[in-house]
N, C-alpha and C positions, 0 to 999 in steps of 0.2 A: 477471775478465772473464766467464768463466761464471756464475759467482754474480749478476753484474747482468741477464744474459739472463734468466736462471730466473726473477729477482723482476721483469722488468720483464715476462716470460709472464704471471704470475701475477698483476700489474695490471690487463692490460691483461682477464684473462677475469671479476676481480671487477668490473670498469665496467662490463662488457657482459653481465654474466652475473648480476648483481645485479636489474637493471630484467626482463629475461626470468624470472628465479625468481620475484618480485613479482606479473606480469603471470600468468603459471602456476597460483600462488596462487590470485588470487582469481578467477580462471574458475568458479570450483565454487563462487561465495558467491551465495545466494538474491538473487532481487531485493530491493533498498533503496527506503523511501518517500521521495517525490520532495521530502518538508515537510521530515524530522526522521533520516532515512538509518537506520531502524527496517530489521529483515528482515521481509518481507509473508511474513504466514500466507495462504493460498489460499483458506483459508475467509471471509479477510473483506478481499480484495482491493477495493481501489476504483480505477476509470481512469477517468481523465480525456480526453478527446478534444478538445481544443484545434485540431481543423482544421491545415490547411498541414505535415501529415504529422508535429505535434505530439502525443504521448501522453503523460501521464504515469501512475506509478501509488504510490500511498499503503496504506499500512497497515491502514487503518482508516476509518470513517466522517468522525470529528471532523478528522483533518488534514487530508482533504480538502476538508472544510467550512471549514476556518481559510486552508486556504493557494488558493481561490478568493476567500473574503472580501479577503484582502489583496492580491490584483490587482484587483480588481474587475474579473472574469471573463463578457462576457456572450456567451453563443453556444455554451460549451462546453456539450458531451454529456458528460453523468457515468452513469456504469455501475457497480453496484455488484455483489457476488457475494450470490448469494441462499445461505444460510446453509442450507436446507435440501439443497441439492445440485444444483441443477437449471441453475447453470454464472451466467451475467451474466445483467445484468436493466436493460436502462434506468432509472434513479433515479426517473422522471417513472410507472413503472409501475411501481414498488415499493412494498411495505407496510415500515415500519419501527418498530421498536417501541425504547423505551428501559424497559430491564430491570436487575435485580441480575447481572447475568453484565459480566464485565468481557471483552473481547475482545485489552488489550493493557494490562498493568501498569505500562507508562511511561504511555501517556496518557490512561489510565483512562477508555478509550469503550466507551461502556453502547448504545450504539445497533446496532443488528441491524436486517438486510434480509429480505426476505422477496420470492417472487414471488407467493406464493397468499395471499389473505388467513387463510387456515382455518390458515395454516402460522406467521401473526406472533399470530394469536389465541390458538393452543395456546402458544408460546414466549411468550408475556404472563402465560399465564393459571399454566404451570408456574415462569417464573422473576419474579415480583411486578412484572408490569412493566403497559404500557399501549400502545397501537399509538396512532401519532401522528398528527396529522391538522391541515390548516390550513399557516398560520406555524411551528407545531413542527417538521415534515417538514425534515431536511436538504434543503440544492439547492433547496429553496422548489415550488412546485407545480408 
């Protein structure tokens, strides 16, 4: 009789004590991108502003650009992180350059933000790259 106490103790704390260790866990795990569930580096954070207290946030330039292509997204504000430090930058007032530096080795995005132009020029000119202009520009103009 004792022996079934003990093990039905010890049931009842792995059911309940399993989901709270889990939940515990991943408290302390960086943000996920909202495309492909990548950990967002800070240096090359992209958010999305979908309005109606909608945000999302991505890894990288290119899922961002992928995962509005595939809603066919119009209205949203896209905010990108400006690479040289200087924190977010509306996409619409960003310079972006596509260079040799890879920013994310799953998805292999070569595209970099910038808020200053002097700052995507140097970053073109040191990593073989070119500052985009037109229909190239992610998020469109």
């Amino acid at each position: 009789m004792k022996a079934r106490v003990v093990l039905a103790a010890v049931g009842v704390l792995v059911v309940v004590g399993l989901p709270l260790a889990g939940k515990w866990m991943r408290r302390h795990q960086p943000p996920e991108c909202a495309r492909d569930g990548l950990p967002i580096d800070a240096l090359y954070r992209v958010r999305v502003d979908g309005g109606a207290d909608e945000s999302f946030e991505f890894c990288c330039i290119d899922c961002a650009a992928l995962w509005l292509d595939q809603r066919a997204a119009t209205g949203a504000a896209v905010y990108v992180t400006d690479e040289a430090g200087t924190g977010e930058v509306d996409a619409r007032a960003a310079h972006f350059v596509r260079s040799s530096v890879v920013t994310n080795p799953v998805t292999g995005n070569r595209v970099h933000a910038f808020r200053d132009l002097s700052a995507a020029q140097e970053h073109a000119r040191a990593f073989h790259g070119q500052v985009l202009h037109g229909a190239a520009r992610p998020f469109g103009e």
